[in-house]
C-alpha positions in Angstrom: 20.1 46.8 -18.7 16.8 46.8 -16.9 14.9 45.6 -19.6 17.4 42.7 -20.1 17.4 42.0 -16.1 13.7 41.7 -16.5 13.4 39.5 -19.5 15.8 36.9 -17.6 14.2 37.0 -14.5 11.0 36.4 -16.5 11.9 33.6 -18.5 13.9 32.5 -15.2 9.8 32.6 -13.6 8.5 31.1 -16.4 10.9 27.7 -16.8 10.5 27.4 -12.9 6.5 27.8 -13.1 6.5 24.9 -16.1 8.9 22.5 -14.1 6.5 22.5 -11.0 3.4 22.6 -13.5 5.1 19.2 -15.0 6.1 18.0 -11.6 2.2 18.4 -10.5 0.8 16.7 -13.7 3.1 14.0 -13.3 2.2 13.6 -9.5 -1.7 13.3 -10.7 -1.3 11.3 -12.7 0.4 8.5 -10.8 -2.2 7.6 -8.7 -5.3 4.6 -8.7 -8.0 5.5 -11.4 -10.6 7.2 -10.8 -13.0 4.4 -11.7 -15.5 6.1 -10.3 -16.4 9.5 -10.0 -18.1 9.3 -6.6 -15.4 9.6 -4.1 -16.4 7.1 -1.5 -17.3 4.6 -3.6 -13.2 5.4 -5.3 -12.2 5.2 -1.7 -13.3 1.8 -0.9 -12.2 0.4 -4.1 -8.2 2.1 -3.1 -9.1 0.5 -0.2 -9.8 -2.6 -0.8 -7.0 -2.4 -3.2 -4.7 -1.5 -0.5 -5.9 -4.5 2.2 -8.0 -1.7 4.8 -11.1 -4.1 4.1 -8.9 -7.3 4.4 -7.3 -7.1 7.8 -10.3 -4.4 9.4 -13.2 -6.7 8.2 -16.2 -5.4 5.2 -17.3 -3.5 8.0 -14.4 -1.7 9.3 -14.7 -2.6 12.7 -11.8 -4.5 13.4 -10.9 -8.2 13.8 -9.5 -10.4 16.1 -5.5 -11.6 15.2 -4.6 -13.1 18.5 -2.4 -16.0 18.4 -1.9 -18.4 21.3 1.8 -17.7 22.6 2.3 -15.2 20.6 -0.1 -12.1 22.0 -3.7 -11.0 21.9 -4.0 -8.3 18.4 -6.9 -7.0 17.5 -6.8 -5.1 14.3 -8.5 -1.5 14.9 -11.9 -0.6 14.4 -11.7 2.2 11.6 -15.3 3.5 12.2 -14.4 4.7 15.8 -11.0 5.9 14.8 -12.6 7.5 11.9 -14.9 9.6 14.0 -11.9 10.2 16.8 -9.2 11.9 14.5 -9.3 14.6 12.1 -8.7 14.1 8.4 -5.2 14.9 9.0 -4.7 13.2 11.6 -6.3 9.9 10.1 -3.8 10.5 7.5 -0.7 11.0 9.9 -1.7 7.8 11.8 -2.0 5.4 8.8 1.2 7.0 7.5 3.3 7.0 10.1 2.2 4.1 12.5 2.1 6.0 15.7 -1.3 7.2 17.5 -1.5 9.9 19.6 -0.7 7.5 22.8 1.2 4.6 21.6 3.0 2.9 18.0 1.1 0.7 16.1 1.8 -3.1 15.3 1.1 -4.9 12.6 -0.5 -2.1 10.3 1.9 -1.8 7.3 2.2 2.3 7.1 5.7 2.2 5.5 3.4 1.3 2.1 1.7 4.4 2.7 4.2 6.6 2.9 3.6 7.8 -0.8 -0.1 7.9 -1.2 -0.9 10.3 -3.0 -2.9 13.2 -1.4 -6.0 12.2 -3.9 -5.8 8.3 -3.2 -5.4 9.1 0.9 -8.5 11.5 0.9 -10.6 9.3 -1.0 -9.5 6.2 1.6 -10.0 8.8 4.3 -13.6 9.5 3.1 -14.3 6.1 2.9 -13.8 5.5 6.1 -15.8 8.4 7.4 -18.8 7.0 5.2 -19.3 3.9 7.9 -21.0 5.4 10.6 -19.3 4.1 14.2 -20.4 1.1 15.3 -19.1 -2.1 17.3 -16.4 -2.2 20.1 -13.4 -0.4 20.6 -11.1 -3.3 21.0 -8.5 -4.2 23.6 -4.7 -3.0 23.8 -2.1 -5.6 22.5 -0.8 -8.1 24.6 2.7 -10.0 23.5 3.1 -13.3 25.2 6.4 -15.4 24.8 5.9 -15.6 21.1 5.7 -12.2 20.0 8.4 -11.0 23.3 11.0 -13.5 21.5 10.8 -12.2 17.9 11.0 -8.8 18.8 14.0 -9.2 20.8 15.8 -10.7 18.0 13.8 -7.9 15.8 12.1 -10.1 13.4 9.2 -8.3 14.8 8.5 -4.7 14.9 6.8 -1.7 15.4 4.9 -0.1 12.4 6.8 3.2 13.2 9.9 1.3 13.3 9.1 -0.4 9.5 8.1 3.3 8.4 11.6 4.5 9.8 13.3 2.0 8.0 11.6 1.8 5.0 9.3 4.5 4.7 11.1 6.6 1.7 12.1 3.1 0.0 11.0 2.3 -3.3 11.0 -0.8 -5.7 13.2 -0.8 -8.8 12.7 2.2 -10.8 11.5 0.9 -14.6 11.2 4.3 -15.8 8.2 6.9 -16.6 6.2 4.8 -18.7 5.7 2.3 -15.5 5.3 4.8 -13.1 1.9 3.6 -12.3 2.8 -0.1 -12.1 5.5 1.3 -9.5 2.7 3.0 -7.3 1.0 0.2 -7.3 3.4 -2.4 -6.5 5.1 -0.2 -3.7 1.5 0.0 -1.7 0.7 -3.4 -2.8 3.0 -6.2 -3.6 5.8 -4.8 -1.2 4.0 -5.9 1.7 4.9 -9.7 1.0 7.6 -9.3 -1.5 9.8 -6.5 0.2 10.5 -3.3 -1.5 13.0 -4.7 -4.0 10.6 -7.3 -4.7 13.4 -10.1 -3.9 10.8 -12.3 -1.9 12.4 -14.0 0.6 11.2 -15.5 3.8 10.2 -13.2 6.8 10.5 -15.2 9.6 11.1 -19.4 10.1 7.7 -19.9 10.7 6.4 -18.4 7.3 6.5 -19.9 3.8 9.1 -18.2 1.0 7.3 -15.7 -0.9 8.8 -15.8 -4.6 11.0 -12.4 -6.5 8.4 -11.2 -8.5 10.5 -11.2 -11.1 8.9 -14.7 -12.0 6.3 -12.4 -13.5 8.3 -12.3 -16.7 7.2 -16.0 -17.3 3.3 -15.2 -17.3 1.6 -14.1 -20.6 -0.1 -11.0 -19.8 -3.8 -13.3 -20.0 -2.2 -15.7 -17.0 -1.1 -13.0 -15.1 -4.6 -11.2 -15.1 -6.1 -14.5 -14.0 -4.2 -15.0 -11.2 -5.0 -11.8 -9.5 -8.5 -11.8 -10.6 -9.2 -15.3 -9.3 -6.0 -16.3 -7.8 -5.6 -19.3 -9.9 -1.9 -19.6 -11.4 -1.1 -21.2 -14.2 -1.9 -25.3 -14.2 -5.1 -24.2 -12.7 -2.8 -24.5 -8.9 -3.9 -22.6 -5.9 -0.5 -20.8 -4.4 -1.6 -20.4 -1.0 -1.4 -16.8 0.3 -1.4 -15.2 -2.9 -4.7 -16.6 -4.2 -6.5 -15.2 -0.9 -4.9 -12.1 -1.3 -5.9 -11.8 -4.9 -9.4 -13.0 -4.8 -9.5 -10.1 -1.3 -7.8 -7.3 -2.8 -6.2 -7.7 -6.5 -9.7 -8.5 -8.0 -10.6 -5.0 -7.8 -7.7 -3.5 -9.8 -9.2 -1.9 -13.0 -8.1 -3.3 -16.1 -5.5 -0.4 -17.1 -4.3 -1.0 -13.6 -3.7 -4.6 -14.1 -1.8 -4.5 -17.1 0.2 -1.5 -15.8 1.6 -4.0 -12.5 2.1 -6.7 -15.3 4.2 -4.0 -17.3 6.3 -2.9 -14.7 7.2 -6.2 -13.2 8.4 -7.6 -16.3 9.9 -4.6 -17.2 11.9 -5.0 -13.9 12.9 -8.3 -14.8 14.7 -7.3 -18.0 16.4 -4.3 -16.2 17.2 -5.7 -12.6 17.3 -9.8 -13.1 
């Protein structure tokens, strides 16, 4: 009886141990490749990647957004934040979109939500690698512009975007594009929404297309446009060949063709 009790609780021990063994191996292996093995140098590609660089400037210090009638923004200056908060608290603030003393606006943490530990400590020491410099920049200001949109809530908080879409994901394809998922989700999302519909955020902005489009591209066109933002019939397509030439160019090859995969993939199963 014992001996019996003992082998099932074992082999109970041993099916649990494998299941979170496979559920860790599959969690490491869903992440950006490690294209390099120095960490910071893998941390600013992710972050590049990702749009840090894009919207905080090369140099991390921050940029100025403001918009007449709409507000004065300045996009934070990452190597005084860097040097303010702890790892983990870097890591709760770009994930969450709230600082210790106010919500942030205009940083897109609900893509973040499912970084995995690997790619957020390599952005994290990244960040750290930029010793502080430059100004700590002003508080936002929302003039008549910005007051008017959030009242009729076409514009919002970064913690309010994490609260609603936070734990959302685009169209599962399946294991075999889990990677093109992760990408997408911390990537493409920003524009295209989480179920990649497209759409058009507010009146003022231009439709962004479903990326389901993607299914027309041989895999050759598709790798041109993000590298050099040129779609086929050689056309520039506005936002989408700044943000590649910024940020897509510095996908690795295997990464590339695993965002191709996926998206066309999601085409065939969600049309």
């Amino acid at each position: 009886m014992r001996i019996s009790f003992i082998l099932s609780a074992a082999l109970l021990c041993s099916s649990a141990c494998t299941d979170q063994r496979e559920e860790v191996a599959s969690e490491r292996r869903i992440q950006f490749q490690r294209a390099s093995a120095d960490l910071v140098s893998h941390g600013k590609r992710v972050a590049d990647v990702l749009g840090c660089t894009g919207c905080h400037g090369s140099d991390l210090t921050g940029e100025d957004w403001s918009e007449p009638g709409f507000g004065k923004l300045w996009t934070a200056n990452l190597t005084r934040a860097a040097a303010r908060y702890s790892d983990e608290q870097l890591a709760d603030v770009i994930t969450s979109g709230v600082r210790p003393d106010r919500e942030l606006w205009e940083m897109p943490s609900h893509l973040f939500t499912h970084l995995t530990q690997e790619d957020m400590s390599a952005v994290i020491a990244y960040l750290r690698s930029t010793p502080p410099s430059g100004a700590v920049h002003p508080e936002p200001v929302f003039e008549e512009g910005a007051r008017r949109e959030i009242a009729a809530g076409t514009f919002t908080s970064s913690a309010a975007q994490v609260k609603k879409e936070g734990s959302a994901w685009p169209p599962d394809a399946g294991e075999p594009h889990a990677l093109g998922r992760y990408i997408v989700r911390g990537t493409c999302a920003e524009c295209h929404g989480m179920p990649l519909r497209g759409g058009q955020p507010n009146p003022e902005a231009k439709p962004r297309p479903d990326l389901r489009m993607v299914a027309s591209y041989e895999p050759e066109q598709f790798r041109r446009l993000l590298r050099t933002g040129i779609a086929p019939g050689d056309r520039e397509v506005s936002l989408m060949s700044e943000v590649a030439r910024g940020r897509y160019k510095h996908l690795t090859d295997a990464e590339l063709d695993a965002v191709y995969r996926y998206l066309k993939r999601v085409a065939e199963i969600d049309p």
